[in-house]
N, C-alpha and C positions, 0 to 999 in steps of 0.2 A: 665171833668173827664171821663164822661162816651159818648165820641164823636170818630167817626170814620173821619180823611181826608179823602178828596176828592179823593185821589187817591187806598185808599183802598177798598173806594166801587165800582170805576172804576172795579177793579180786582174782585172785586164779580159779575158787572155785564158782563164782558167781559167772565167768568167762566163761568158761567149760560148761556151766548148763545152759547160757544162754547158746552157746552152738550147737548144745547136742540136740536141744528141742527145734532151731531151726533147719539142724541139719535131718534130723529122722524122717522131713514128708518125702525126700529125696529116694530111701528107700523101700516107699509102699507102692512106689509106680503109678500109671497112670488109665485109666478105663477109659474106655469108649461113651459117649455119650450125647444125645440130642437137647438141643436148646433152644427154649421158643421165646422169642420177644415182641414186643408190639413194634409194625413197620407204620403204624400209625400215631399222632401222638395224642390222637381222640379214643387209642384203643387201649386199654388196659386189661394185662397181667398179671391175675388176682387167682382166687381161692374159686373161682369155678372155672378160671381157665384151665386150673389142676385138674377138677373133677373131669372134664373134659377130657381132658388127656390120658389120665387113670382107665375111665370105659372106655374109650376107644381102644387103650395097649390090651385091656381085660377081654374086647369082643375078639380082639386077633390074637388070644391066648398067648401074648407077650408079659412076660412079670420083670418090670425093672427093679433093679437091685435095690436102686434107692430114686428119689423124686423128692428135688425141692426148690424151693418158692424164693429168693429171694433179688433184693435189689431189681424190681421190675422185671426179672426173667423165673423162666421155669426149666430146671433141670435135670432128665433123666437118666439114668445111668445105667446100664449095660454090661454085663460079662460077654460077651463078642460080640465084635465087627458085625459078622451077619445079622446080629439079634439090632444091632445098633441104625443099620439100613433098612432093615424090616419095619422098625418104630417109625424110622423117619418119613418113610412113605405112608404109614397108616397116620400120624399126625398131622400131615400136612394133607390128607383127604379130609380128614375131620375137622381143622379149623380153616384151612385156606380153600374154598367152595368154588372162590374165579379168583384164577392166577393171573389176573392180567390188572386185579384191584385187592391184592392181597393184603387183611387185617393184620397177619402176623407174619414174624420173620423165623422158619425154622431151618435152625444149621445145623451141621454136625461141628462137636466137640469131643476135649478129653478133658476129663475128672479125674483129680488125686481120689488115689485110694486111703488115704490120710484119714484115722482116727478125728469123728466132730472137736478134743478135746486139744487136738493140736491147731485146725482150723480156729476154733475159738479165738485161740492167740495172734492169731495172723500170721501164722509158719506155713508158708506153701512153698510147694518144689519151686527149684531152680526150672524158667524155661528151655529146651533143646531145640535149635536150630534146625532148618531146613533138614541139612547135612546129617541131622542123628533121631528125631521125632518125627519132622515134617514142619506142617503148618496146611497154612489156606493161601489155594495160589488161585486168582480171581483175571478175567479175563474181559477188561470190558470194551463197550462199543463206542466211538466218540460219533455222536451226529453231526456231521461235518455240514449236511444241509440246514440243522436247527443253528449252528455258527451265523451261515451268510443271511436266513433271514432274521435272525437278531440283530445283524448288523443294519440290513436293509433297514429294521424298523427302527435303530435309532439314526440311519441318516434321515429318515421322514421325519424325525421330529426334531432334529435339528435344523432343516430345510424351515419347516413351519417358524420354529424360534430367530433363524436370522432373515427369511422373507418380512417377519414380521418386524423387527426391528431395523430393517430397511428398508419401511414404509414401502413394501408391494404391495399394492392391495389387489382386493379380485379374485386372491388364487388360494385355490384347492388342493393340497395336499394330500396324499393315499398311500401306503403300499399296496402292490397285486406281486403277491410269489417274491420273489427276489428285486424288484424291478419298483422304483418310487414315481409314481405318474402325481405329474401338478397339470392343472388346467389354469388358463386366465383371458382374462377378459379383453386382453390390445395386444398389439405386437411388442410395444413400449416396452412392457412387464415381462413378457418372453423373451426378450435381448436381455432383460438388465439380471431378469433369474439366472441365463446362461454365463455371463458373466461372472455370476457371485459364486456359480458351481466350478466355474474353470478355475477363479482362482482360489477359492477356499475347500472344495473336498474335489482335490485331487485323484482321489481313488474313487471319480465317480466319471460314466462316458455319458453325453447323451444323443437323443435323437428329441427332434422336434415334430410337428404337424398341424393343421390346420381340420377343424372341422365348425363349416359355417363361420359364423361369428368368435369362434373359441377357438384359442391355440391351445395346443396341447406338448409337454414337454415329458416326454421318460427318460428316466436316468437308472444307469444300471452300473453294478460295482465291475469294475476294469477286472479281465483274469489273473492278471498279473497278482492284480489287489486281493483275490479271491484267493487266490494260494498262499500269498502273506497271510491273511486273512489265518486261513485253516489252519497254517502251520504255526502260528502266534496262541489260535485257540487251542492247540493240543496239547504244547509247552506250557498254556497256563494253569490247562487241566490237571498236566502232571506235576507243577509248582501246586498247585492246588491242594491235590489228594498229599502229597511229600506234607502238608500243613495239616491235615487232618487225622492223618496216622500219626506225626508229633504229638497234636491232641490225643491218639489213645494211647501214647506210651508203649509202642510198640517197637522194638529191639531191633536194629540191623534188617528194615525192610527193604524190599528190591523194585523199586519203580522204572520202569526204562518202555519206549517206545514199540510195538509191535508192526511192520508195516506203517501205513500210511494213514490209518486212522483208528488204531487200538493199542490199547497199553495193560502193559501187565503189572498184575500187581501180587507180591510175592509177601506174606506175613508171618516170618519166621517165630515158631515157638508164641503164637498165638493163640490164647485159652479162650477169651469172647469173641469167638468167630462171630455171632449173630449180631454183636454190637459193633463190628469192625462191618460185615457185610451189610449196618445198615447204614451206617455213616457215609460209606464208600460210594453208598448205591442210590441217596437219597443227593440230587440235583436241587439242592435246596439255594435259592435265591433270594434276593429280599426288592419288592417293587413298592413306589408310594405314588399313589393317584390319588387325585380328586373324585369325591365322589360325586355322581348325577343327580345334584339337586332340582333340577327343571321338573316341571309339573309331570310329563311324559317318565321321568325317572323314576320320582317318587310313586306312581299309579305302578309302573312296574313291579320297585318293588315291595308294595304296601298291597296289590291285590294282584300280583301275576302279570299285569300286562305288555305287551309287546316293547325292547329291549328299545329304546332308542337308536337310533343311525350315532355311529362313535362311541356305544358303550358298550359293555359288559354285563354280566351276571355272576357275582359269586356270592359261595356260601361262606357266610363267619361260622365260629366253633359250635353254635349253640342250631347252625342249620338251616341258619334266617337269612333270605335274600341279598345282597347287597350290591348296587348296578354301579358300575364305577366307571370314567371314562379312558377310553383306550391310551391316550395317550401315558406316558410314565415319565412320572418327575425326576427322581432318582431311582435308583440300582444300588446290590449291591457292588457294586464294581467303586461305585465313591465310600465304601465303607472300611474306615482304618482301623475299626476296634467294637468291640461288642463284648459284655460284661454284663451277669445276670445277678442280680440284686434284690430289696426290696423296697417295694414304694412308700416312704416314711408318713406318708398322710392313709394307707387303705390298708398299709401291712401285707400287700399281695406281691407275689413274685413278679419283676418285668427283667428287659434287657434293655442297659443304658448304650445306646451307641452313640458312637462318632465318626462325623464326615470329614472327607478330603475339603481344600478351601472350594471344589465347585461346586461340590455337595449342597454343602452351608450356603454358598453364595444362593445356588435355587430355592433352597428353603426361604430363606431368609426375602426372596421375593416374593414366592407364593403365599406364606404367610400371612404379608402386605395387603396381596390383593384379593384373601379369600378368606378374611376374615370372619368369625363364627361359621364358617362353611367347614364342612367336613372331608377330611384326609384319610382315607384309605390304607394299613403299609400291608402289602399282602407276600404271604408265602408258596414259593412253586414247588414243588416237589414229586418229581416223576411227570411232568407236565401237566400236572393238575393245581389250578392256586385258590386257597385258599385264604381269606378275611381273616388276619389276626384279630385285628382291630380297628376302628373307624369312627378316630374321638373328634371333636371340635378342634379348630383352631382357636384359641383361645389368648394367644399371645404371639408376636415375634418368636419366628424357632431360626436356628442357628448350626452352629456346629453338631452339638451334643443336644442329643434329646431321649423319652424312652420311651420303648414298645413293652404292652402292657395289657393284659387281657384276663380272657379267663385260662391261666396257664398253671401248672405246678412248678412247684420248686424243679423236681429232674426235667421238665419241659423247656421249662427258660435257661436249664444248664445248658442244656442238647441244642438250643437253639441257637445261644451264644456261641456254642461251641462251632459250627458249622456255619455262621456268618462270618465267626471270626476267622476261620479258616480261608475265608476266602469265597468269593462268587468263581461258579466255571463258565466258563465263555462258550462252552458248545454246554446240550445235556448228551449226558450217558447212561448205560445204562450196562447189567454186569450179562454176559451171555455166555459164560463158562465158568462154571465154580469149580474145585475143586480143593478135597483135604488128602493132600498127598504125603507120601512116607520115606522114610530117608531115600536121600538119592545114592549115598553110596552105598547102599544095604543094611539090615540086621548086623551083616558077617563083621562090614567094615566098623561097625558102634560096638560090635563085642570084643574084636580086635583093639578099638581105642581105649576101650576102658578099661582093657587088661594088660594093656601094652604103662599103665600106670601102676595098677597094684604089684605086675612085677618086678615094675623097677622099684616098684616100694617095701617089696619086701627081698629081693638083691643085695638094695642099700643098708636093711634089715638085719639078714643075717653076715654081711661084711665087717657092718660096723659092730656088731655084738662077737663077733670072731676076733676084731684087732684091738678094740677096746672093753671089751669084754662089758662089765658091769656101765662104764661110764657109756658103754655103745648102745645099752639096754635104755639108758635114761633117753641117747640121744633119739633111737630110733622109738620110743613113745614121745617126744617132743614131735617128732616128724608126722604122726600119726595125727596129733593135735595140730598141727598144720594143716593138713589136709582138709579136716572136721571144720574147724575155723574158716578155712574157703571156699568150701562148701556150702557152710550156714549166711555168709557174710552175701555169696553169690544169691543164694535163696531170698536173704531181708532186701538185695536192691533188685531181684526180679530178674535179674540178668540174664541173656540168650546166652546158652551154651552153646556152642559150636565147635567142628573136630580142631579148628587153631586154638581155640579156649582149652581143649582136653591137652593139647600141645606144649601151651602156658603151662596146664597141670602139673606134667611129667618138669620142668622145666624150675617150675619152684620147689621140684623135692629136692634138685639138685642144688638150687641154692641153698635151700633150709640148711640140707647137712652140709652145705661149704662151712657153716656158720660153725658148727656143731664139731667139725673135723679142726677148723682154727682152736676153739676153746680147749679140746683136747687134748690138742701138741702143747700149746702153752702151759696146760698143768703138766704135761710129760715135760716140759723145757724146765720148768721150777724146779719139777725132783730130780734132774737130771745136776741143777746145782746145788742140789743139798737143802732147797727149804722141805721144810716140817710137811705133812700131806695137807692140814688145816690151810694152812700159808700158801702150799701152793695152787688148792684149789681157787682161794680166794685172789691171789696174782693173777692166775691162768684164767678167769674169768674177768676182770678188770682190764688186765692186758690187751685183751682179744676184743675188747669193746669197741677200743677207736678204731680198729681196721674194719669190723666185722659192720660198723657206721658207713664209714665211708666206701668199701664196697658195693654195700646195700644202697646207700644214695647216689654213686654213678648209676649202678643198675635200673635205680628206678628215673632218674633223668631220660634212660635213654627208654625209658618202658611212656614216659609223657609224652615226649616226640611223637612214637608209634600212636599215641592216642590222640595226640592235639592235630598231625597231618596226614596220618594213617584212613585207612577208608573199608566199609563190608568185614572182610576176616581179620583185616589189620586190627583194625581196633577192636574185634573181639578178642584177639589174644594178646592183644595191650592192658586191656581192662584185668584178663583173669591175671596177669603176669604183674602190674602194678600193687593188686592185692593181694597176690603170693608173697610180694616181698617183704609188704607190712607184718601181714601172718606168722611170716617166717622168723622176723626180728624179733613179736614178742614169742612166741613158741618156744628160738633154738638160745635163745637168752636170760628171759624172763622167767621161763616155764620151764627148761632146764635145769636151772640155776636152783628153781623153788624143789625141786625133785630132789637133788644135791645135797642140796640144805638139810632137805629135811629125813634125809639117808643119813649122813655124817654129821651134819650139824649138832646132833645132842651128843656126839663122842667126845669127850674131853679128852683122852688120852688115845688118839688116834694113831696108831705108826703107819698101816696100809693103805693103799687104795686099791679099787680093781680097776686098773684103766691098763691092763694091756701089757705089754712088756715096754722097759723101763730101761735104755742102756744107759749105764752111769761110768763115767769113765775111771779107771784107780788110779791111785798117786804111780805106780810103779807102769805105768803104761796099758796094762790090760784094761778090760773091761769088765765088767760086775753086773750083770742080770739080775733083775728086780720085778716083780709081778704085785 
């Protein structure tokens, strides 16, 4: 009756070690430690970047604990904070020479202290929130000036596009500063330009004048426009970055507004600070131009000579010239999607994107008219741009097309990843970093986490006093709740925070609600007279349907908290929806198996130890029973 097969306890104990190994990095804590990446994607993170870093710690008689090389970063680890500070400024002497064109990206970090053989498995601690670790709280600058002349240069080339398609001829397009100067040749063209300005870009004023034979017309963005303007580009920046930290997977972060042109950005319980601080910090945009095929172009960039009036000079990856013309076809601001893959004819990594319909519509013209002529798509980043690539036109291009070069696999990840994320409408740049430590204290994380163990062991010695043996089963089921939320918190990576520690205390209580139902109802059986076998096995079946439905209002209303809840809310939704689970198989499953396999092989059982036992007599008294 009351026996579990063979293969159910299999499953208990296969549970139990899959928690106990993801729950153990949880108690090695966590070290101080520096990490260095490339902020370049022409720099690599290899095996003499190490050596590198090893004599330099070696000449400043620094010995880190341990140093290691992987997934494109190099990491070193430290027994104190000070020693941890001390590294970070002798490494960043040593590889970063000018900070104003830095090769590499070096942050401060924390390192499990976690045995390599638990790492191996992919067991890493649970993250801690602001409120109890820290994190990386980052402070950046929006260039509210690099906004309006972005803007300015696509009203000039908008200007140029519908001048031209409403046959003005004669005139001269430019930007100077914030401010789009046209010149023409009759008065004609000067009326009929202000015209097309008044009624189709509104958000522009202008002023006219006369010099000699030439009218001259500037047009400059309205203030009004200019603060729209600003205020549109900081919202987007911070829609923006909200997309990029999604891409890194980072847990209950804090974006909001600082003043009038900075935003902060808070990244709770974040272990790649250097890969968050380079994503954050890299202005990465996507531009496609024509490149300067004219004779004057090509001499430029085939033997150095002077830039043509309307173009450019940049370098592609390999460091080779490339003059392209100022004006820019698309942006990524037309970009809906970006997807890094491989090119099924070369086997090399690219990124497939996709345009909005005006994207496609300009492609789809310039294509036309620029046949075997070559396209440019270039990358800006920190205001510096770089030649992806610059292949032929070769066919009608469209919505979807792909960028493709000499790139790696993590190149074209990181690239898709930060297109896809989104173009920012101003650039920025970071001018306060910080890795900060709990804001309630040490005092207050020692308090929360003992403010659990002794309700856990309260509940402990309570339930082993009133239910004596069957209280011993219940409060090691509860223990195994714990472990289970623990390890389960660990495999999805989850930010701990003091409302998640809150949840904690919250699901013990659930757990033994469960635990305290099953126990009255084997106490209600003996109380009618079934046999102990009979009644443990009623008082366990019995206590099923409530112990269900409890559990699933509870967790209804733990969904709500998750699905409209927001910051702390749904941090202690999450840990409280997976308490519940926990607790179901733990104070049922895992109880039950304990039971069983106590009693279960007793065939002639008369006792149980579950506590005292009032049974009522035929003649009115009462009958005590243990």
């Amino acid at each position: 009756m009351n026996r579990y097969p063979v293969w159910k306890y299999a499953i208990i104990v296969i549970v139990l070690l899959v928690g106990l190994i993801y729950a153990l990095p949880n108690f090695f804590g966590e070290a101080p430690a520096v990490q260095v990446s490339a902020a370049k994607t022409t720099v690599k993170v290899d095996a003499t970047t190490q050596t590198r870093v090893e004599e330099a710690l070696k000449a400043a008689s620094l010995t880190p604990d341990l140093v290691t090389l992987d997934a494109g970063s190099l990491r070193a680890r430290f027994t104190t904070p000070d020693d941890q500070l001390k590294a970070r400024d002798v490494i960043q002497r040593a590889l970063v020479p000018d900070a104003s064109d830095p090769p590499y990206t070096v942050a401060l970090n924390l390192l499990s202290r976690s045995p390599s053989w638990l790492t191996s498995l992919h067991a890493f601690p649970m993250y801690l929130g602001l409120d109890l670790r820290g994190g990386v709280d980052f402070l950046l600058q929006v260039d509210m000036k690099g906004a309006i002349d972005k803007k300015a240069e696509s009203f000039a080339s908008d200007l140029r596009t519908t001048f031209r398609d409403k046959s003005i001829r004669g005139t001269q397009v430019s930007r100077n500063g914030q401010t789009v100067e046209v010149s023409f040749r009759d008065a004609a063209s000067l009326e009929a330009a202000k015209r097309i300005i008044q009624d189709q870009f509104t958000d522009l004023s202008t002023t006219d004048s006369q010099d000699g034979s030439n009218w001259r017309l500037v047009a400059s963005i309205k203030p009004e426009a200019a603060r729209r303007l600003q205020d549109a580009a900081l919202k987007q920046n911070i829609t923006t970055l909200h997309n990029r930290i999604n891409e890194l997977g980072v847990a209950e972060p804090v974006i909001q507004q600082q003043g009038l042109d900075r935003i902060v950005v808070q990244l709770p319980g974040v272990q790649d600070t250097a890969k968050a601080k380079e994503i954050l910090g890299r202005t990465a945009t996507l531009e496609m131009r024509m490149v300067d095929e004219s004779a004057e172009g090509r001499s430029a960039e085939l033997s150095g000579g002077p830039v043509p009036f309307g173009s450019e000079k940049f370098l592609d990856r390999q460091g080779r010239p490339v003059i392209v013309k100022k004006q820019v076809l698309v942006t990524g601001e037309n970009l809906t999607d970006a997807q890094p893959g491989f090119d099924q004819q070369s086997n090399q990594p690219k990124v497939d994107l996709t345009m909005d319909a005006k994207g496609g519509r300009i492609m789809r013209d310039v294509s036309r008219e620029n046949y075997k002529k070559r396209m440019a798509m270039l990358i800006f980043e920190k205001g510096k741009g770089e030649v992806l690539t610059a292949p032929s036109i070769n066919g009608e291009l469209g919505n979807r097309f792909q960028v493709s070069g000499s790139m790696t696999v993590a190149e074209a990840s990181d690239l898709a990843l930060l297109l896809r994320a989104g173009s920012l409408a101003a650039p920025m740049e970071i001018i306060q970093e910080r890795t900060i430590g709990p804001s309630l204290g040490a005092d207050n994380i020692e308090k929360g986490f003992k403010s659990v163990m002794y309700g856990f062991l309260a509940i402990m010695v309570f339930m082993c006093a009133y239910y004596a043996l069957f209280g011993l089963f219940s409060s090691i089921a509860l223990a195994v709740n714990l472990m289970l939320l623990v390890a389960i918190l660990s495999m999805l990576q989850a930010t701990l925070t003091l409302p998640g520690i809150a949840a904690m205390a919250l699901a013990i209580g659930v757990a033994i609600d469960s635990n305290v139902l099953i126990n009255e109802r084997v106490r209600e059986e003996l109380r009618n007279g079934a046999s102990p076998q009979a009644a443990i096995h009623a008082g366990y079946e019995r206590a099923w349907g409530t112990i269900l439905d409890s559990n699933v209002t509870t967790l209804i209303a733990g969904i709500a908290l998750l699905a409209f809840g927001s910051g702390p809310v749904r941090g202690f939704a999450v840990v409280h929806c997976i308490g519940i689970v926990t607790s179901m198989f733990s104070a049922v499953f895992f109880s039950r198996g304990l039971v069983n396999f106590w009693y279960g092989q007793k065939k002639k059982l008369k006792t149980v130890s579950i506590g005292t036992v009032w049974r009522p007599a035929t003649d009115g008294s009462a009958v005590v029973t243990k």
